[in-house]
N, C-alpha and C positions, 0 to 999 in steps of 0.2 A: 562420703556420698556414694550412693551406688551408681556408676558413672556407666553403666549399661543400660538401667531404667532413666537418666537421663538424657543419653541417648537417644533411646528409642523416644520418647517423650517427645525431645527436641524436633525428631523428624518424622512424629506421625502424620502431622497435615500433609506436610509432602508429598508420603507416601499413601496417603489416602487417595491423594489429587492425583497422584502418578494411576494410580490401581482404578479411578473412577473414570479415565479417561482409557484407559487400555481396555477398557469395560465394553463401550462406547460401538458399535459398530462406525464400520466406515462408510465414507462420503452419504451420509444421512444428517440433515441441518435439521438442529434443534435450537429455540430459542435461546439469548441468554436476556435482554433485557423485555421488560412488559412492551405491548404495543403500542403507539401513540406516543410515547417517552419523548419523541426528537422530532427536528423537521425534516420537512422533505429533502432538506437539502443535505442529510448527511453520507459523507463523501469520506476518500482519502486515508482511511483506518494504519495504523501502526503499533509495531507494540516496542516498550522500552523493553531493557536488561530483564527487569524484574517480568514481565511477562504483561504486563497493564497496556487496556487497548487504548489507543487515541480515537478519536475521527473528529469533525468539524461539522458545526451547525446542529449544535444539539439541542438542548431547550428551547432558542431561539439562534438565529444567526449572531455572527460575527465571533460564537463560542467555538471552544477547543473542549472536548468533553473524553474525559477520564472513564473507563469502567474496568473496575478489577476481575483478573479466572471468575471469581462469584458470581459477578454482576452487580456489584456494589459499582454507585457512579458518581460525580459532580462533575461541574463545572471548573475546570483546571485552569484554562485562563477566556477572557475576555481582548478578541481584537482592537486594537486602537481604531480612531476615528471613522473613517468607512471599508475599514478591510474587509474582506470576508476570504477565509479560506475553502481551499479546495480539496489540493494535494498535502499529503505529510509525510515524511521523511525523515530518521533518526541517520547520523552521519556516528563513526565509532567510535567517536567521544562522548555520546550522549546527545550533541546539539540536536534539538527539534527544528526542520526547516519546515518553511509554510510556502504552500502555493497560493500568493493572496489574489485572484484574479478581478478584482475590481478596482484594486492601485495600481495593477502591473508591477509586482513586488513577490521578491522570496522573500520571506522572515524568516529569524531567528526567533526561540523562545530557550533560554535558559531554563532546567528545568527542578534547579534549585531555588532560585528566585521569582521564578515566573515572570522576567522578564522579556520585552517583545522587541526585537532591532531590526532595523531595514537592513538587509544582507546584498540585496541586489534591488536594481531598479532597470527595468525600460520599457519604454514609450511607446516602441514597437510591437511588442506584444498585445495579441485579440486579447487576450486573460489565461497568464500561467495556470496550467490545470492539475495532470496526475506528473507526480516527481518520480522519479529512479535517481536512485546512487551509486557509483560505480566501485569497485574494490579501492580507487585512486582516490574517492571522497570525491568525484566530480559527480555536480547533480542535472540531471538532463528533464527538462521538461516540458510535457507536447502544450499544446496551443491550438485549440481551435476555432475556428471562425463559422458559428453556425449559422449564419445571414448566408454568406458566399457558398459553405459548402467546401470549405480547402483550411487550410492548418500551417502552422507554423512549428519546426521543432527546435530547441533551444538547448546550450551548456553553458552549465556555470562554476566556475572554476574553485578552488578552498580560498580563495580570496575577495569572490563577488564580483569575476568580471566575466559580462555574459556575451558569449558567442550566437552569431544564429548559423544554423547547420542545415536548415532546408526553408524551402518557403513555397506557398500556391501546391503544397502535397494536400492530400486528404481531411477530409478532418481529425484530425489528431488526438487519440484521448488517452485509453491505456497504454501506458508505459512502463520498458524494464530492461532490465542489463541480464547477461548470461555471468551464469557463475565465475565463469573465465574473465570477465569484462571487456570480451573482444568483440560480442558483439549489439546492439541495439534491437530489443523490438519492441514495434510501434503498429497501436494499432487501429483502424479509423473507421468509427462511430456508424457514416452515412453509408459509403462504400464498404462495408463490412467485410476487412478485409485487413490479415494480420501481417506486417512486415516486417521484414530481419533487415539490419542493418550491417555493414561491418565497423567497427571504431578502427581505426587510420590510425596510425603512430602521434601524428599530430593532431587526433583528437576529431578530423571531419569525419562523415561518414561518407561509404563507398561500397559498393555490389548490392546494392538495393536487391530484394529478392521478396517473392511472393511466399510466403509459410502457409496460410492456408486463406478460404475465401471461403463467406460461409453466405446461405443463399437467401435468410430472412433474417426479421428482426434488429436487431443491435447492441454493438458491443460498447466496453465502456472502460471499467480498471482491469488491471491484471498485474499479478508477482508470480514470479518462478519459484519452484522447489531446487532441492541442494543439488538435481540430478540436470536442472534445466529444463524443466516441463513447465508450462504458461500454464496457469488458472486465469482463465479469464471470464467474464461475467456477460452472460448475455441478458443486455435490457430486454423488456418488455416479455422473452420468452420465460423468464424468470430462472435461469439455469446456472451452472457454474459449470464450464467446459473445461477440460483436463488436457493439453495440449502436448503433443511429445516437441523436443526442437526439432523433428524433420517434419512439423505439420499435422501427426497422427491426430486424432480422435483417441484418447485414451480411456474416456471415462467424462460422464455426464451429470449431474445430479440436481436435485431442486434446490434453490434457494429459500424456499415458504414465500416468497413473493416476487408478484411480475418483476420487480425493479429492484435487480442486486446491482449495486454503485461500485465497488471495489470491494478487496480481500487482502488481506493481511496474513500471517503467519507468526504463534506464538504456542500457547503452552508450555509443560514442562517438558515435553521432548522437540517441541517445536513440531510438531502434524496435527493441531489445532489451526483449522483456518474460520479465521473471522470475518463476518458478512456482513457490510450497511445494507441491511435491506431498504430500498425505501417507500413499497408500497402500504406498508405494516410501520413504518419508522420507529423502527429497532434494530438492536443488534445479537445477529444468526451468529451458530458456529457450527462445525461440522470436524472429526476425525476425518485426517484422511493416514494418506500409506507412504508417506516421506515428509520429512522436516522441510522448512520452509529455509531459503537462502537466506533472509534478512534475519533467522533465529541464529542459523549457523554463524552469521558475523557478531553475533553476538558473544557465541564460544568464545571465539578466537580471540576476539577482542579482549573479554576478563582474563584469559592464557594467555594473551602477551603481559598484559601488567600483572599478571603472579610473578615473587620475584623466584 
């Protein structure tokens, strides 16, 4: 066998995908799915190992919906009885966690079997919303209460026992950890207005701080890059804001529609950032100019288990 032309053979797609995306300018969203495709409600996006986005509420509610780099999609799982998710989450084993915000439940979904488990439960929750995961697999998730105007933020530990860590704060929506996992930011919807946390040795949070405050509109999901710079999505202005950690204004761009919900990070170098839009209800993507943190756990993750 000519085990050069097989080679190359082997890893043309690859390198196609690699080369079509380097192609690409940056921070300029272009579709990947038709419009209309999902509901309104689609939230929460993630991507596994292999690079495949998640998000939730796609055909109709209570779905988990799949779409591959292409844009090829289904329906990957169906919530049980009255779930519906929000937030998603991949922890470095693979497990998918769900923010189910109308049980007051994290789920589980196996994502070999496509099975769905109560992971945590409580009562006290308005309805868990956008998730973060820390380097330690704890997963932190805000809570807000859009009647009163005020929020709740929550941790939940790799065994399902959930803390509350603030209460009567802001309303609470986008969420995330710093690459270090030292510290928390959160950011709130009404008061628009983004805050840095510290994580405390034993897990509270402490030095609350203002990171930046912005003077219209509203905000909504947001993930860090590998450097620590927030993307975060401003509703209604239709925008995706590029955040330094001391606050900056780095970089601004369109979303193609008023209502970007959250953003994700994948491709094959990981600076493919994925957009639920939901004025259009589809899914944007956009190059940008750093890998996304949740791609990088992903590295490290396959390089520990090489033997």
């Amino acid at each position: 066998m000519n085990w050069r032309r097989f080679t190359l053979t082997l890893f043309a797609p690859l390198l196609c995908l690699c080369s079509r995306a380097e192609d690409q300018p940056l921070f300029v969203a272009t579709p990947l799915t038709n419009p209309g495709a999902f509901t309104h409600g689609i939230e929460g996006p993630a991507c596994d190992a292999a690079g495949n986005i998640y998000f939730v509420n796609g055909p109709w509610e209570q779905t988990i919906q799949k779409v591959t780099p292409q844009g090829d999609n289904e329906v990957f799982v169906t919530l049980p009885g009255k779930s519906i998710g929000n937030g998603i989450r991949f922890g470095r084993d693979g497990t998918m966690y769900v923010a189910d915000y109308t049980e007051h439940n994290i789920l589980t979904v196996d994502m070999r079997t496509r099975a769905v488990k109560l992971f945590a439960h409580e009562e006290r929750m308005n309805q868990p919303n956008d998730l973060a995961i820390a380097p330690d697999g704890t997963l932190y998730a805000s809570d807000p209460n859009w009647d009163n105007g005020d929020g709740q933020l929550w941790s939940i530990d790799r065994h399902g026992h959930v803390r509350q860590l603030a209460e009567k704060v802001g309303t609470t929506n986008g969420i995330e950890v710093s690459p270090d996992g030292h510290t928390l930011y959160v950011n709130e919807s009404v008061q628009l207005c983004v805050w840095a946390f510290t994580i405390a040795p034993d897990g509270s949070l402490t030095g609350k701080r203002l990171l930046k405050k912005f003077d219209d509109f509203s905000l909504d999901g947001m993930r860090c890059d590998v450097d620590g710079n927030l993307y975060v999505t401003r509703q209604l202005k239709g925008t995706i804001v590029k955040l330094s950690p001391t606050g900056e204004v780095l970089k601004e761009f369109s979303a193609l529609g008023a209502k970007p919900s959250n953003v994700c990070f994948g491709g094959p170098d990981g600076r493919t950032l994925y957009i639920t839009e939901v004025e259009h209800q589809r899914l944007v993507q956009a190059r940008v100019d750093r890998p996304g943190l949740e791609w990088q756990r992903w590295q490290e993750a396959a390089a520990n288990r090489s033997p």
